[in-house]
C-alpha positions in Angstrom: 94.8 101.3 83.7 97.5 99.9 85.8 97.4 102.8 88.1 93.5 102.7 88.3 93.8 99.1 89.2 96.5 100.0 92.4 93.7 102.4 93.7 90.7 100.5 93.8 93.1 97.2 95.2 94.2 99.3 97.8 90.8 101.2 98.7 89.1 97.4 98.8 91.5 96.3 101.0 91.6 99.1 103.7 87.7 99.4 103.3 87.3 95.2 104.3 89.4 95.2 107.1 87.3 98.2 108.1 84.3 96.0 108.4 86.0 92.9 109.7 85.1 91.6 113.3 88.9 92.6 114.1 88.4 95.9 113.5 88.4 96.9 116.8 91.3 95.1 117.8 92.9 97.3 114.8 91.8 100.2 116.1 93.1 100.0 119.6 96.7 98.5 119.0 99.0 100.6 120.8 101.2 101.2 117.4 98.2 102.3 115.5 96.6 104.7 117.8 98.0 107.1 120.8 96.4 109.5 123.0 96.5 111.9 119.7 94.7 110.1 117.2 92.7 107.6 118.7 89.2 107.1 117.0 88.4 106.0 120.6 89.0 108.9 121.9 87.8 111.3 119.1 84.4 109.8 119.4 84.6 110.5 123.3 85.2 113.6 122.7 82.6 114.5 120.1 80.2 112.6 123.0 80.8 115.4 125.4 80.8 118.1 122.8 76.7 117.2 121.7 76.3 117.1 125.2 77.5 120.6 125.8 80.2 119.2 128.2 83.7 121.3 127.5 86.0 117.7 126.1 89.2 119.4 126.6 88.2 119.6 130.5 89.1 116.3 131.2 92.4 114.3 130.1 90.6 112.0 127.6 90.7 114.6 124.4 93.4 116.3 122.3 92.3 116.9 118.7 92.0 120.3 117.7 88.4 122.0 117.8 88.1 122.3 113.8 88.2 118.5 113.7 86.2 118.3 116.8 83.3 120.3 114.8 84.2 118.3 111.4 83.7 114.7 113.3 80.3 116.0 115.3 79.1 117.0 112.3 80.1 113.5 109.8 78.9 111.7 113.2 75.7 113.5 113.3 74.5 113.6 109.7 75.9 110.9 107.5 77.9 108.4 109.9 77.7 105.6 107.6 79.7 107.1 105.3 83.1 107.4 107.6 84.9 104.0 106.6 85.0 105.0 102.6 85.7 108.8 104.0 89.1 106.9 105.4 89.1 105.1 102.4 88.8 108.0 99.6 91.3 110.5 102.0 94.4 108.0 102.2 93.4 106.7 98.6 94.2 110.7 97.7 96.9 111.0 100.1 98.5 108.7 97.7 97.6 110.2 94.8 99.1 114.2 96.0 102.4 111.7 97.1 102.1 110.3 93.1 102.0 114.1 92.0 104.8 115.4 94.2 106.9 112.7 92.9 106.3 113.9 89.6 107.1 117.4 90.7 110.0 116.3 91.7 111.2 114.6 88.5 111.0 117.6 86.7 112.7 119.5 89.0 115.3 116.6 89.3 115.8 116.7 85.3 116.0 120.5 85.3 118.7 120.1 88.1 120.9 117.6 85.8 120.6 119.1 82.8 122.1 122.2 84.3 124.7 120.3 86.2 125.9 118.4 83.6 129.0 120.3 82.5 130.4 119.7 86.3 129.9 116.0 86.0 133.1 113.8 85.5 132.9 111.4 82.3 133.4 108.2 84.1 130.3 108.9 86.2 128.4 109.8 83.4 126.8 106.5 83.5 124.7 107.3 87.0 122.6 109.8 85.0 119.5 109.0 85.2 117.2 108.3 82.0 113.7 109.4 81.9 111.9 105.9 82.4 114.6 105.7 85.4 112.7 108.9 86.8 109.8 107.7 85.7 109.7 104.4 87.6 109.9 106.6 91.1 106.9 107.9 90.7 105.0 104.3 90.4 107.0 103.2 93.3 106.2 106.3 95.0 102.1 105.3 94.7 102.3 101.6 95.1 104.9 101.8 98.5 102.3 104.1 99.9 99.2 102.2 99.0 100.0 99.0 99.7 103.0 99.6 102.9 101.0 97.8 105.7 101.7 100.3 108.1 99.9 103.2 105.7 96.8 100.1 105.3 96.9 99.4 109.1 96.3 103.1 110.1 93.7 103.7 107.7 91.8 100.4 108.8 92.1 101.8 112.1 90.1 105.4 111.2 93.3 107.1 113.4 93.1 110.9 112.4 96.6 110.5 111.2 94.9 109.7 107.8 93.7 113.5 107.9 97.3 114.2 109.1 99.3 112.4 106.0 96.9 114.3 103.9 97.2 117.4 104.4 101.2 117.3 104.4 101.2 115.4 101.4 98.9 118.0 100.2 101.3 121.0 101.1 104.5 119.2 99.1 102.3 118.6 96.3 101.4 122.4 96.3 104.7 123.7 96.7 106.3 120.9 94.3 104.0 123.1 91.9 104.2 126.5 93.1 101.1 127.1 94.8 102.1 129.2 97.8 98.5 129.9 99.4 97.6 126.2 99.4 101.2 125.0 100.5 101.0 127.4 103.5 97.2 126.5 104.1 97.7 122.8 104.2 100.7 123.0 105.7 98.9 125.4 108.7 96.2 123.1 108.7 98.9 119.8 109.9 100.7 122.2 112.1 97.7 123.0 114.2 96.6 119.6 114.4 99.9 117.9 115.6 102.2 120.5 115.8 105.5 118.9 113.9 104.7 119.3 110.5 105.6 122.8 112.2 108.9 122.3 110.6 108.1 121.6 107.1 108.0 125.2 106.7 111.4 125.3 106.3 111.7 122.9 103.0 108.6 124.2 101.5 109.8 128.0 102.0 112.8 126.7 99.8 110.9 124.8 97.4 108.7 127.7 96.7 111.3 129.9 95.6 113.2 127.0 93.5 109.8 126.2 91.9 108.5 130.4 91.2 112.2 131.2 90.2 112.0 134.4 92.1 113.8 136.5 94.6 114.6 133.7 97.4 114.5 136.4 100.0 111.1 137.5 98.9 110.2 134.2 98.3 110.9 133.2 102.0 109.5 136.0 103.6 105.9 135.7 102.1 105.8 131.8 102.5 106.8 132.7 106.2 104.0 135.1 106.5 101.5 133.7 104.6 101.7 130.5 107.0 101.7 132.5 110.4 98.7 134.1 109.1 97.4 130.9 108.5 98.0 129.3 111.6 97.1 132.3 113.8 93.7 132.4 111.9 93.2 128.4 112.5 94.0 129.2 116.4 91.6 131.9 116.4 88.7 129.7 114.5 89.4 126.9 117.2 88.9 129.4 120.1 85.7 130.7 118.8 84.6 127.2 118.5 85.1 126.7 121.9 83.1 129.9 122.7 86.3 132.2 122.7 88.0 130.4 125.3 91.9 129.4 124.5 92.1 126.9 127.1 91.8 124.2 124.2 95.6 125.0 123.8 96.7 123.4 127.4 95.0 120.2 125.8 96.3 119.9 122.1 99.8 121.9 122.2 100.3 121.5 125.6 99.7 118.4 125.8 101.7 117.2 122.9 104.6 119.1 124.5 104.9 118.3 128.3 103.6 114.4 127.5 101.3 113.9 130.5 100.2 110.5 129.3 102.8 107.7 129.3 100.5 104.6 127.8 103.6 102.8 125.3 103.5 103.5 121.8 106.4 102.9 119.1 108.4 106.1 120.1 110.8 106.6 122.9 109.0 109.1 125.4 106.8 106.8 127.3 109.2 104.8 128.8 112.2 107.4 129.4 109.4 109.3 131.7 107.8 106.9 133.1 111.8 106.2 134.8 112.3 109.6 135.3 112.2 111.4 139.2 109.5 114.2 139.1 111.9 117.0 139.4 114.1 115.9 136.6 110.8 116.1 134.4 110.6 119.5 133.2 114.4 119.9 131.9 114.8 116.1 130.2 110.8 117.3 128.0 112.6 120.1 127.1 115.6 118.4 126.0 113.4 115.9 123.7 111.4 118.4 122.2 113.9 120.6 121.2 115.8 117.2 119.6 112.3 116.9 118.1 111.6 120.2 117.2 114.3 122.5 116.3 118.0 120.8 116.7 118.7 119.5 112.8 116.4 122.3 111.1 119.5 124.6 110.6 122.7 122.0 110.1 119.9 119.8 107.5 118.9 123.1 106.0 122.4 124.7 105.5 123.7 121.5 103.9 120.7 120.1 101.9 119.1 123.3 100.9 119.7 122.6 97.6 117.4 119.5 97.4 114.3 120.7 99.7 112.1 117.3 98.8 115.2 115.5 100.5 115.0 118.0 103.0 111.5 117.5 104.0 111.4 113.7 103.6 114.2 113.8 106.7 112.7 116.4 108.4 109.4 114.3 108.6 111.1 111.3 109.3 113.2 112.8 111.9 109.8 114.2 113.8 108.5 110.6 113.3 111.7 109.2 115.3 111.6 111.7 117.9 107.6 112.6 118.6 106.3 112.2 121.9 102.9 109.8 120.1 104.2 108.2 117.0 102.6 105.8 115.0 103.0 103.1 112.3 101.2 106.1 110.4 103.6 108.5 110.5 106.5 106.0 109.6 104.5 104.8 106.4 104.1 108.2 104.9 108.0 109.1 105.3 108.6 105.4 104.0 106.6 105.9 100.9 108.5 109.0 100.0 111.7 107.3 100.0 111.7 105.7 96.4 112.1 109.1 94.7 115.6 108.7 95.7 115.7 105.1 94.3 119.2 106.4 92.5 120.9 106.8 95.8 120.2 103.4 96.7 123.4 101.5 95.1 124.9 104.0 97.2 123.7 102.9 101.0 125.6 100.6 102.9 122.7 99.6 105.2 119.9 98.7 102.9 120.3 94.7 104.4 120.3 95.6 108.2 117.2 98.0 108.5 115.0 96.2 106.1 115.7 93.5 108.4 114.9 95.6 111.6 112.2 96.8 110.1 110.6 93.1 109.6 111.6 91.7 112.7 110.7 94.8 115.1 107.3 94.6 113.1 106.7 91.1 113.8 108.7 91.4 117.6 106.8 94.5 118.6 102.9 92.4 118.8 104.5 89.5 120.1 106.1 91.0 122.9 103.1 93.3 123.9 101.3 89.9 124.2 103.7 88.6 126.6 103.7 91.4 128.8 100.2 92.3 128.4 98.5 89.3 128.6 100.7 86.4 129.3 102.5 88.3 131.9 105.6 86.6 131.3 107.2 89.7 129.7 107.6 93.2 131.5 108.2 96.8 130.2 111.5 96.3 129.6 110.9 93.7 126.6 108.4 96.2 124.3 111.0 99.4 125.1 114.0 97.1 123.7 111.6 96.4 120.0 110.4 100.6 120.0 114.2 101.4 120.7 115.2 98.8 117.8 113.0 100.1 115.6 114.0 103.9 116.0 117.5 103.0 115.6 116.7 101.2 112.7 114.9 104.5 111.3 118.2 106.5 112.3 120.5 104.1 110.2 118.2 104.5 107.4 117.8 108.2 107.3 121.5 108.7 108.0 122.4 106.0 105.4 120.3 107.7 103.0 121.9 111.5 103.5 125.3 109.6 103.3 124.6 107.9 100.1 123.5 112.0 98.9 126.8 113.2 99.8 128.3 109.9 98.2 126.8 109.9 94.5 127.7 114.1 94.8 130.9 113.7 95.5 131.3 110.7 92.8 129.5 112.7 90.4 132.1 115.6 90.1 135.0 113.9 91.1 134.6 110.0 89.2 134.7 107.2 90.7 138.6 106.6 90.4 141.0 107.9 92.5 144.8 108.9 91.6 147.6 109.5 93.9 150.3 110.9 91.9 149.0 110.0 89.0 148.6 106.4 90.3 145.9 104.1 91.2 145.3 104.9 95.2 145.7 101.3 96.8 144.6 100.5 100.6 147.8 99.7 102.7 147.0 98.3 106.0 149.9 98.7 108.9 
């Protein structure tokens, strides 16, 4: 009952400010919508599409063409149904999140019944209980459903809704074994927005954890299943656009080379909008690969044990480091973080970033103002909040991998340590 009464709270609330006269101030707030997700700019686009002008011709359009056709369809036949489509989709983006968690606290008890011959008797205590692992999963749902950065994006219909979906979606298929849907969903996010690209990686692993099979096996058909996938989805997309492939330049292209500079909450914008021409080309590079391929392998050698850890960084990481974030993408990473509610005792920084986060959150609007509209603040001003607010997300992700390594280490080895059979004591010279 309690859980019913979470949904229809949250589902009320993002369906009202839907319908309020500040919905279009939502809408168009620079941390709610980019060049990628805009409503704005979806609805452009489906304009030019019903009036058989080619949208990915101009510079104005960069969804994919399966959610080009989905929109001109919904737009064309039942329009007044598309606030409580925003509504229902994030409402059961929360609800996959809810089952993932739960997922995971099986696989979390399997994992410490098996380890517990190798845990030291003093630290016996940080095992967790099963109404410990329980409460996760309810602050799993209720982070997700009532974060105001998860409310905010659905208010403002971004297609990041769709997005958070369909990777929640994926974990919650893997977290139960379901291979074709994991790789389907997971294809699906990939070719609208390219990062989810790496999720691939934890999901591979968390298939052959969950099926118990041969990992190598295991890898090799997740791998191949999900190209399949993707290179079907690419060759859909094409014949929607009569067979032509120059929708690519537009969607991947564009998310890769980062032609439009307007500010958002990441750290492209302004870096490039500094930058001498003929610098351009190596310093995209640079970012991307940071984005797209530099912690995949050290993460994945040291974590693969725990792949839900795995993706919540890896999504996190692509949150930090995307060329068009949004407060989207940071409440969907956010909400997955109270699965690891036991490594919390273990963070040092849990004061600092929940501060950051409040304050860049407040600092961000108020400073976009002043530049924007008062003109008494320049550039400079909004780049120091989005730069705060990513190092903020750093210290937490790295805080949280820390505190992984910590309760590990404390859980075989006690919490005590002896020097010759002696207390170790802290001498300072």
């Amino acid at each position: 009952m309690a859980v019913l009464l979470k949904y229809l709270v949250a589902g009320f609330v993002r369906y009202w400010l839907i319908h309020i006269d500040y919905w279009q101030t939502i809408a168009n707030r620079v941390e709610i919508a980019t060049p990628l997700n805009s409503w704005k700019r979806l609805i452009e686009g489906i304009y030019l599409y019903d009036r058989n002008i080619n949208p990915y011709e101009g510079d104005a359009f960069h969804e994919s063409p399966i959610m080009l056709l989905l929109f001109h369809f919904l737009m064309k036949k039942v329009p007044f149904i598309l606030p409580a489509l925003f509504t229902v989709l994030d409402l059961l983006t929360a609800y996959f999140l809810y089952r993932t968690s739960k997922a995971f606290i099986r696989l979390f008890k399997e994992s410490q019944e098996h380890s517990l011959i190798h845990v030291a008797n003093e630290s016996k205590p940080l095992l967790l209980t099963d109404s410990q692992l329980k409460e996760a999963s309810e602050y799993v749902l209720s982070v997700y459903l009532f974060n105001p950065y998860s409310v905010l994006n659905c208010a403002g219909m971004t297609t990041t809704v769709i997005q958070n979906l369909l990777v929640a979606a994926s974990l919650c298929s893997a977290a139960s074994g379901y291979r074709i849907m994991a790789c389907a969903f997971i294809a699906l996010a990939t070719h609208q927005a390219l990062y989810p690209l790496l999720l691939i990686v934890p999901i591979s692993i968390l298939l052959a954890d969950v099926n118990k099979g041969c990992n190598k096996c295991s890898y090799i058909r997740t791998l191949l299943v999900f190209v399949l996938f993707w290179g079907f989805l690419i060759y859909i997309s094409a014949q929607i656009m009569n067979g032509s492939y120059s929708y690519v330049n537009n969607t991947y292209g564009f998310i890769l080379t980062v032609p439009d500079l307007k500010p958002n909450i990441g750290l492209f914008w302004y870096f490039f909008t500094e930058m001498f021409e003929h610098f351009r080309l190596l310093f995209v590079c640079a970012f991307q690969i940071n984005a797209l391929a530099l912690y995949v392998v050290p993460l994945t050698l040291r974590f693969k044990k725990e792949p839900i850890l795995l993706a919540t960084v890896l999504i996190a990481l692509s949150t930090i480091f995307r060329s068009y974030p949004c407060i989207g993408d940071v409440g969907f990473y956010l909400a997955l973080l109270p699965m690891w509610k036991h490594l919390f005792i273990f963070m040092q920084q849990k004061f600092i970033v929940g501060s950051a986060f409040i304050i860049n959150s407040a600092l961000g609007p108020t400073v976009w103002h002043l530049w924007i509209y008062s003109g008494s603040a320049n550039a400079n001003f909004f780049f120091g909040v989005t730069l705060s607010f990513a190092t903020a997300q750093i210290f937490l992700i790295t805080d949280l991998l820390f505190a992984y390594i910590k309760r590990e280490f404390t859980m075989k080895n006690g919490s005590s340590r002896l020097v010759d059979g002696k207390p170790a004591k802290l001498v300072l010279r």
